[in-house]
C-alpha positions as CSV (number, residue, x, y, z in Angstrom):
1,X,-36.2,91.5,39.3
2,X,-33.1,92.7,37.2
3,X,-31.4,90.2,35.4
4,X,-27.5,91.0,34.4
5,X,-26.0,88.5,31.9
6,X,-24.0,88.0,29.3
7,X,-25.5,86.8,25.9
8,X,-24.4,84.5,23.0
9,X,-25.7,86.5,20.1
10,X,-27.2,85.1,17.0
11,X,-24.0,85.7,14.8
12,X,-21.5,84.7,17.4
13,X,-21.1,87.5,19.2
14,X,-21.0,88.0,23.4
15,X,-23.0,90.9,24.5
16,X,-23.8,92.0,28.0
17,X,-27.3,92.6,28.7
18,X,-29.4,93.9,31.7
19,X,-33.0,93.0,31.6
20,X,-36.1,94.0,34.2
21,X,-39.5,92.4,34.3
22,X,-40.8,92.2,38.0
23,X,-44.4,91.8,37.0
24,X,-43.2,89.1,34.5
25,X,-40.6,87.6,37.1
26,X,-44.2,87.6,39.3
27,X,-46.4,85.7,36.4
28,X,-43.5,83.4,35.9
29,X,-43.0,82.0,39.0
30,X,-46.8,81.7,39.9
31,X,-47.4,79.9,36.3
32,X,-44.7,77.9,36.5
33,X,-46.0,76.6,40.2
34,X,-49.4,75.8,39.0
35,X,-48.3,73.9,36.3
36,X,-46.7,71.6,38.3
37,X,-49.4,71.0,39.9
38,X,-52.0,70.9,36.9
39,X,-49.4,68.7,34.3
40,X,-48.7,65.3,34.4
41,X,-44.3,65.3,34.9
42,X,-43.6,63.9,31.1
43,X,-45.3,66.5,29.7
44,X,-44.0,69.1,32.1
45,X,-40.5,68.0,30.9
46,X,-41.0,68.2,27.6
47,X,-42.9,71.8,27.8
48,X,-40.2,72.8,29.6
49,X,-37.6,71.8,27.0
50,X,-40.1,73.6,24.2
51,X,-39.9,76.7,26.5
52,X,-36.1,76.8,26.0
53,X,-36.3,76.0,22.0
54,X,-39.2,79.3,22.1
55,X,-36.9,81.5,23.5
56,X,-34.4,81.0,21.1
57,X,-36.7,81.1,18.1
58,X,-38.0,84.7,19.5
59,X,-34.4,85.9,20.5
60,X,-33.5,84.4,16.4
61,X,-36.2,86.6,14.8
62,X,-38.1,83.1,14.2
63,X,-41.5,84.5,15.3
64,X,-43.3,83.5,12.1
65,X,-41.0,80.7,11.3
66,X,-42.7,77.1,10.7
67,X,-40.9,75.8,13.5
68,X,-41.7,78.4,15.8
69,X,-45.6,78.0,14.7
70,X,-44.7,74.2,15.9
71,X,-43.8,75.0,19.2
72,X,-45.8,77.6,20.3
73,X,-48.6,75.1,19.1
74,X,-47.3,72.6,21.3
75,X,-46.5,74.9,24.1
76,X,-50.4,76.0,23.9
77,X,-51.7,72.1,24.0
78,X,-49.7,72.0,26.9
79,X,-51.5,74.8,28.7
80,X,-55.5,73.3,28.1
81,X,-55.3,71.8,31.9
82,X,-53.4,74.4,33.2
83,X,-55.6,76.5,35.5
84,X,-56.0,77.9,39.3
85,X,-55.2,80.3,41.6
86,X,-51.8,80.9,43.7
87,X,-51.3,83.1,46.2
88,X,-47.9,84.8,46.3
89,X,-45.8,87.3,49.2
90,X,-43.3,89.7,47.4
91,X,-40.7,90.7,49.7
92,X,-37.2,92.2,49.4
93,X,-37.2,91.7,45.5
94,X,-38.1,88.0,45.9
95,X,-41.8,85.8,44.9
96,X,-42.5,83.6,47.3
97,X,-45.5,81.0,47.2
98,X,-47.5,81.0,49.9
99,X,-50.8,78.6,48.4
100,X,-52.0,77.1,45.8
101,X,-55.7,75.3,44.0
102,X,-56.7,73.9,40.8
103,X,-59.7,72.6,40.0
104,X,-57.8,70.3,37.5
105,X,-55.1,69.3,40.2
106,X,-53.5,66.3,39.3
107,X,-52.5,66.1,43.5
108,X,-54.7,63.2,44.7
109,X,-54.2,63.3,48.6
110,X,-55.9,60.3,48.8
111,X,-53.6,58.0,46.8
112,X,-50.6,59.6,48.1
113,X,-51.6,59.3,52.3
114,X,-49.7,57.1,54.3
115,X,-52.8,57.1,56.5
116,X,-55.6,56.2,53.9
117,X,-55.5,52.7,52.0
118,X,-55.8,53.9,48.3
119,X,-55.7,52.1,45.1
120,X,-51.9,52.5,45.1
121,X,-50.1,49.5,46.0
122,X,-46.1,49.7,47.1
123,X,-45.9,45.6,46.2
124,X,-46.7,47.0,42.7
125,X,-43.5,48.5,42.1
126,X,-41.8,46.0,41.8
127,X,-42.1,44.6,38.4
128,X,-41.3,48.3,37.3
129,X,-38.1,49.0,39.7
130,X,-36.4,45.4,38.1
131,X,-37.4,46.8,35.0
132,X,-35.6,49.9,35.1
133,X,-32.9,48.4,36.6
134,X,-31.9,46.4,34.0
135,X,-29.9,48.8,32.0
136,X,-27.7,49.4,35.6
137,X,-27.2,45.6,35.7
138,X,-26.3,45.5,31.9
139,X,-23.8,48.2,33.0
140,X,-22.6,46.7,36.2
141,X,-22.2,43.2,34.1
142,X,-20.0,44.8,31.5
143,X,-17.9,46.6,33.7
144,X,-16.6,44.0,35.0
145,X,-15.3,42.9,31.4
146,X,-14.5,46.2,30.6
147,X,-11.2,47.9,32.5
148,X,-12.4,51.0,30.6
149,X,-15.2,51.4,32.7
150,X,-15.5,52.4,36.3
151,X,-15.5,49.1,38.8
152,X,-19.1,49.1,40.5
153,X,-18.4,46.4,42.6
154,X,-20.7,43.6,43.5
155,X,-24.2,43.7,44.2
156,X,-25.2,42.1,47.8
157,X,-27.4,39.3,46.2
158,X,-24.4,38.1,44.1
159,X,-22.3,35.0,45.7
């Protein structure tokens, strides 16, 4: 895959560059589709948001750096319960995945079937929804005290 951009250089500076990895562009896209399936979604996020900070230690010249140390550290703790196999079709420049298996799958079929009873209870949820919702009705509550803020009207349970 040839990537074409146009880069905001260490000093300041805009540069055009043209970069080609297929065989990276390949391990990428298979790695990054296991992971999903092998880490937990916080930890994804966050790994993902260490990836970004790595490449910009590396592109720096930060390689030895204490912070980049740091973060590939993390980065590697990240990658203890990644592991599998994924089948991929290359066609017409593009990776496509076609299957994937981890022994260390976090995927539990079981607890997310709509036709099995699992330990997973829907009635559950709702402690947790009214708890995340109260920052919305904090909001909702002050903009109606505050012309500042965009009007969200009322909610159908209010009289």
């Amino acid at each position: 895959r040839r990537v074409h951009g146009v880069e905001n250089r260490f000093i300041g500076m805009k540069s055009r560059g043209v970069y080609e990895t297929p065989a990276g562009t390949v391990l990428y896209h298979a790695h990054t589709d296991i992971e999903t399936l092998c880490m937990d979604k916080q930890v994804l996020r966050i790994k993902q948001n260490l990836g970004q900070t790595f490449v910009d230690q590396v592109y720096n010249g930060y390689w030895f750096s204490p912070e980049g140390e740091f973060v590939r550290h993390c980065i590697n703790k990240t990658q203890e319960v990644v592991e599998g196999t994924v089948i991929v079709k290359l066609y017409k420049g593009g990776v496509h995945i076609l299957s994937r298996e981890s022994p260390l799958s976090l995927y539990n079929p079981e607890l997310v079937s709509m036709d099995v009873k699992g330990d997973y209870n829907p009635a559950d949820a709702n402690g947790f929804i009214k708890v995340n919702a109260l920052r919305l009705r904090e909001y909702c509550r002050m903009s109606s005290k505050c012309p500042e803020l965009p009007k969200l009207g009322k909610r159908p349970t209010d009289n």
